[in-house]
N, C-alpha and C positions, 0 to 999 in steps of 0.2 A: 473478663477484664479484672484485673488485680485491682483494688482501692488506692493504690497510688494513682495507677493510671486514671481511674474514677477520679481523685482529688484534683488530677490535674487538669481535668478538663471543666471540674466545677470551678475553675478560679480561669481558666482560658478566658472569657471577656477582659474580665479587669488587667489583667496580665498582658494583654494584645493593647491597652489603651496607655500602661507605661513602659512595657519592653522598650530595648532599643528598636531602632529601622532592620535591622541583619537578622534582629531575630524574629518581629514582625513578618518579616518576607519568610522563615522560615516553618514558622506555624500555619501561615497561609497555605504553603503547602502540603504541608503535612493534613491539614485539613479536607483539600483537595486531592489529597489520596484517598481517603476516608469515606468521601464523597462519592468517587466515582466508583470504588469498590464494592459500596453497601448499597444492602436493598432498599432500605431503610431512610437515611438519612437525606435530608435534603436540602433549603439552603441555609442561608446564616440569618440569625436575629435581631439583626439593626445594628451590630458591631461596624461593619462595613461604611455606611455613612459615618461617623464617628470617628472610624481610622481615614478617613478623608481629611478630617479637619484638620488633622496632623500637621498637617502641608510638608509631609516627608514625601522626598521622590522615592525614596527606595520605598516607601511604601504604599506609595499608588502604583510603581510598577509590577509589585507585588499581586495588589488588586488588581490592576489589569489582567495578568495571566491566570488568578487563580479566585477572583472576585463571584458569586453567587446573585447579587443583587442585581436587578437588570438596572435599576434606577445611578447604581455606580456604574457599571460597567459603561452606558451609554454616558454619563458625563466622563469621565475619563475616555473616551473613543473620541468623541468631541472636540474634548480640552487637546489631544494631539492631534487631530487636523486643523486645530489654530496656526495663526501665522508664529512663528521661532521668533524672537527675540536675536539672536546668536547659534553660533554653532554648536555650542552646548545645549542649548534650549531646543535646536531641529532637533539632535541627537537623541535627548530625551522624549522630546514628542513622538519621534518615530519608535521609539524604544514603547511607548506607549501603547501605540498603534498594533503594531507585532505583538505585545502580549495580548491583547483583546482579540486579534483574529486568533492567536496560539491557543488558546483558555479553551478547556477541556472540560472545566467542569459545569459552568452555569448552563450547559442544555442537560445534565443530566439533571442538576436539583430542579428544575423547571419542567422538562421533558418539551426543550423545545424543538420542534419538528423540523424550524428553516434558521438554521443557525448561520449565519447572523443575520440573514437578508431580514428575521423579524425583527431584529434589535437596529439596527444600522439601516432601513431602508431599501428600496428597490436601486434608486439610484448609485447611491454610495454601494450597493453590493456590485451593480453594473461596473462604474469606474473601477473599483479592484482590479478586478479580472480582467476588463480590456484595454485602460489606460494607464494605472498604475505604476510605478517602480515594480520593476518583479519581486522582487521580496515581499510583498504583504499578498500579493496574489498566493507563489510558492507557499508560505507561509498557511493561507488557507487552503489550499489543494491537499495539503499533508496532514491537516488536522482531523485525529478520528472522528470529533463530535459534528465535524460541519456536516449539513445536511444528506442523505442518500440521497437525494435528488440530485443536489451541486453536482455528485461525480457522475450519476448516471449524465447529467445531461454536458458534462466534459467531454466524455467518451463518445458521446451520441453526437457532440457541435451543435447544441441545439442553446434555446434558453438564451442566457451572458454569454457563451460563448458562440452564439452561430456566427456573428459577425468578428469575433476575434482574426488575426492574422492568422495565417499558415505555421510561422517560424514562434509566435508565442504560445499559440494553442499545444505545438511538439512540445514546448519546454512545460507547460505547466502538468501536461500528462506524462512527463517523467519524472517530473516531480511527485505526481500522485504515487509511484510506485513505492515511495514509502509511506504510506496509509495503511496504518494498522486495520481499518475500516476493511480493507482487501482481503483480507485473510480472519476477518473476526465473522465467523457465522453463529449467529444467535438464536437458531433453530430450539425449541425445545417439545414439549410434548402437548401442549396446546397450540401449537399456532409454529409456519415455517416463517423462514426470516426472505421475506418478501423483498425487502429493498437489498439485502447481500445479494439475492436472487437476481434483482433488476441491472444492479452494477456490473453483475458480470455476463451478461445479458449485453448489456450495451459496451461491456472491455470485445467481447466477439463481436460486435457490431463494426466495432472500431478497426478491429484487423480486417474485415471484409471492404471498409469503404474507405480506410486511409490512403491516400494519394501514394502513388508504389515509386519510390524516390529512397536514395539513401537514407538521407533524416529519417525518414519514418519507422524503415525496417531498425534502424539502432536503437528508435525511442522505445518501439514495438515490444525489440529484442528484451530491453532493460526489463520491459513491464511484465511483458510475459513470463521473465527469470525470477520473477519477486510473486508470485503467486503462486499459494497451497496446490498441488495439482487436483485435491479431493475435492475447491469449492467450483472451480472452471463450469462453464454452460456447455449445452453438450450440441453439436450441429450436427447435420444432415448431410451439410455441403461441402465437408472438408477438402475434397478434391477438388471442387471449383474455386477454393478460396489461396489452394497451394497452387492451382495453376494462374490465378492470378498472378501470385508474388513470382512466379517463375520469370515471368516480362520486364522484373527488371535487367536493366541494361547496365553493363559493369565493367563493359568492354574495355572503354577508355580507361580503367583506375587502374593502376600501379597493381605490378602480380602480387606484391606484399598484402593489399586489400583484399585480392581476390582470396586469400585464404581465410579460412575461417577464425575467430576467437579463442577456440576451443578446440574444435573440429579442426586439425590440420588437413585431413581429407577432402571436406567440400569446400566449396566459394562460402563467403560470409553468406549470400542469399541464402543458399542450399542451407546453411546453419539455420539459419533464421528459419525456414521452412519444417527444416527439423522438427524445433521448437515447438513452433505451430502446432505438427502432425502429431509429437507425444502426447500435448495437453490436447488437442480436439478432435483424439481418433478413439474416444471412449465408445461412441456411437457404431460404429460401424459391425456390421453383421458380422455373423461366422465365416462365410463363404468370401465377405469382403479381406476380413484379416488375412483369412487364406492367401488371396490375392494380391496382397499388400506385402505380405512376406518375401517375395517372390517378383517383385515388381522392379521395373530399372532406375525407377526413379526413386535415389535414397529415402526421399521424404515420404511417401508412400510404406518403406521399409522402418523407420522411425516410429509411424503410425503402428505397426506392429511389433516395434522392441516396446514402447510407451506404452503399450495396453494390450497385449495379451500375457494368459499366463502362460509363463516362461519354466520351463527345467532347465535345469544347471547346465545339461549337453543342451539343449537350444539355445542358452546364452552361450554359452562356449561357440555353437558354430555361428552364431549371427556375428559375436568380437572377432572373430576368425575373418568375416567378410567384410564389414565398414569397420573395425576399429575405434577409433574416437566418436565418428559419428553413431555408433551402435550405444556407447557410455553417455553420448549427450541427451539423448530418448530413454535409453532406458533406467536414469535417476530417477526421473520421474512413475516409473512402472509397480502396479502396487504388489505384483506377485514377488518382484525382488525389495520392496520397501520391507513387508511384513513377510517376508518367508522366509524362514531360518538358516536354509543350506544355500537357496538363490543368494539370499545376501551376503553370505559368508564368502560366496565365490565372487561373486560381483565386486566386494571389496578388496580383498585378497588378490584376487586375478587380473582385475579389467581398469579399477578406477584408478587414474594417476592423479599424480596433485592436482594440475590443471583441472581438474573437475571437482576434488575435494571439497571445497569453500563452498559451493552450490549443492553439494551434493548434504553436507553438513547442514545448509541454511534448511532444506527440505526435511532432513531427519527433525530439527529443530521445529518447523510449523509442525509435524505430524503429533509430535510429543505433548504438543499443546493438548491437542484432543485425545491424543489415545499413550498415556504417560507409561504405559506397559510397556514399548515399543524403545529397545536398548538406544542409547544415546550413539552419536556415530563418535570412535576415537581415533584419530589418524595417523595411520601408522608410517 
């Protein structure tokens, strides 16, 4: 760190106690980057009460989102479930409310384990989730720091959510599928990441026991397309789980729907199915993949473009046989992710745009962890 930067943060107190509100909110942040980046660093020095006194809204909202102090944070969570004054005054309360479920950083300077249920209560964490406005629920479903428990036990219906509705429970698990949390694995050389472990644990939990209805396979769809295919749980049962989803019933919907997203080849189910069999056909034996190759049932065959390894003339004859459906399994495939001629042909040959965006979000998660691995450029 350069001695500018040094100087600037030995005057950072006094500086945060006369700045304006705009700029207030913006070192708060800045801070909160700092924070949740470093091993190191943890919460704030009493500055936080103090920028309270202020009685600036911009910058208790500021605090709210990006506050360290549990003793703030809980009075401002508070202070906006008071009754509004006006409509300015709800606006701002609820403006309050959303930063404090959003806040990202006070479980790292704390290392708190049940974020927020220990700051906010059992109660108040209950009503979120099953009474609430949807937005403060949304809101926490999508927050990386909220607890590994919250989402395992989303996925699972257990917990705040056993008694939730049908129709709110799909929407907050689609919500979840932007959680960084999904795809952040924190395995290192002491100790595996136990609770990434449990979440996706219980995301297969979730495709085995969700009610087999349209809603579900679309929310499914989503969530399954937004996850690493490297961090996925590996099952046993994948054939029981694709012959499950095969019952749904699609008779009655418009031939428009019966086609897939992606896949102009199969019905949306079959897509969905797809999906499934690339990410949870890692499991399967030798003699099974065999078998999966070679199977009538596309999704069976998916299971084998998504996880075996592939040569260039095997990919060629499998695109030759499903088409789109052979490119929607095999994005996911790690002999063509990381193989230098697979891939080349893969891209080159097989992927059309329709699959581009998905196929780029995947080169994107990979790069995370393995930055060797050429960025996707779409030609």
């Amino acid at each position: 760190m350069s001695w500018d930067d040094h100087q600037l943060k030995l005057t950072r107190d006094a500086r945060l106690l006369s700045a304006s509100p705009d700029q207030v909110f913006s070192e708060l942040r800045d801070i909160s980057k700092e924070i949740r980046t470093s091993l190191l660093m943890s919460g704030s020095d009493g500055i936080e009460p103090l920028l309270i006194e202020r009685g600036q809204p911009l910058i208790n909202l500021g605090l709210a989102c990006y506050c360290t102090d549990k003793s703030v944070f809980v009075a401002l969570y508070n202070h906006g479930r008071g009754a509004p004054a006006d409509k300015a005054d709800e606006i701002y309360r609820r403006g309050l409310l959303l930063g404090c479920l959003s806040n990202a950083t006070i479980q790292k300077a704390h290392l708190i384990f049940d974020f927020p249920r220990e700051l906010i209560g059992d109660d108040e964490f209950e009503h979120i989730l099953g009474e609430s406005e949807y937005g403060l629920a949304e809101t926490l479903v999508r927050n990386p720091a909220v607890s590994d428990k919250l989402l395992e036990q989303l996925y699972k219906r257990e917990g705040a959510f056993a008694s939730v509705p049908d129709q709110r429970l799909a929407t907050l698990v689609h919500c979840s599928r932007e959680n960084e949390r999904l795809n952040t694995n924190d395995d290192d050389d002491y100790s595996p990441d136990l609770g990434h472990f449990r979440i996706h644990n219980a995301i297969l939990q979730l495709v085995e026991t969700a009610p087999v209805s349209p809603l579900w396979r679309t929310v499914l769809f989503d969530l399954l397309n937004n996850l690493n295919p490297l961090h996925v749980a590996r099952t046993e049962r994948l054939q029981d789980i694709l012959q499950r989803w095969v019952s749904l019933d699609i008779r009655d919907r418009s031939d428009e729907e019966r086609t897939g997203l992606f896949a102009e080849n199969v019905s949306m189910t079959d897509e969905f199915r797809c999906v499934i069999a690339s990410l949870y056909g890692t499991a399967l034996k030798d003699n099974e993949m065999r078998a999966a190759s070679k199977s009538n049932d596309v999704a069976m065959r998916a299971a084998y473009y998504g996880n075996s390894k592939l040569t260039v003339k095997e990919m060629r004859t499998s695109f030759e046989r499903d088409g789109s459906a052979f490119v929607l399994a095999a994005i996911r495939n790690r002999s063509i992710l990381f193989g230098r001629d697979q891939r080349q042909a893969f891209e080159e040959e097989m992927l059309s745009r329709d699959f581009s965006f998905q196929y780029g979000k995947i080169i994107d998660m990979l790069r995370k962890e393995y930055p060797y691995v050429e960025p996707y450029k779409q030609r």
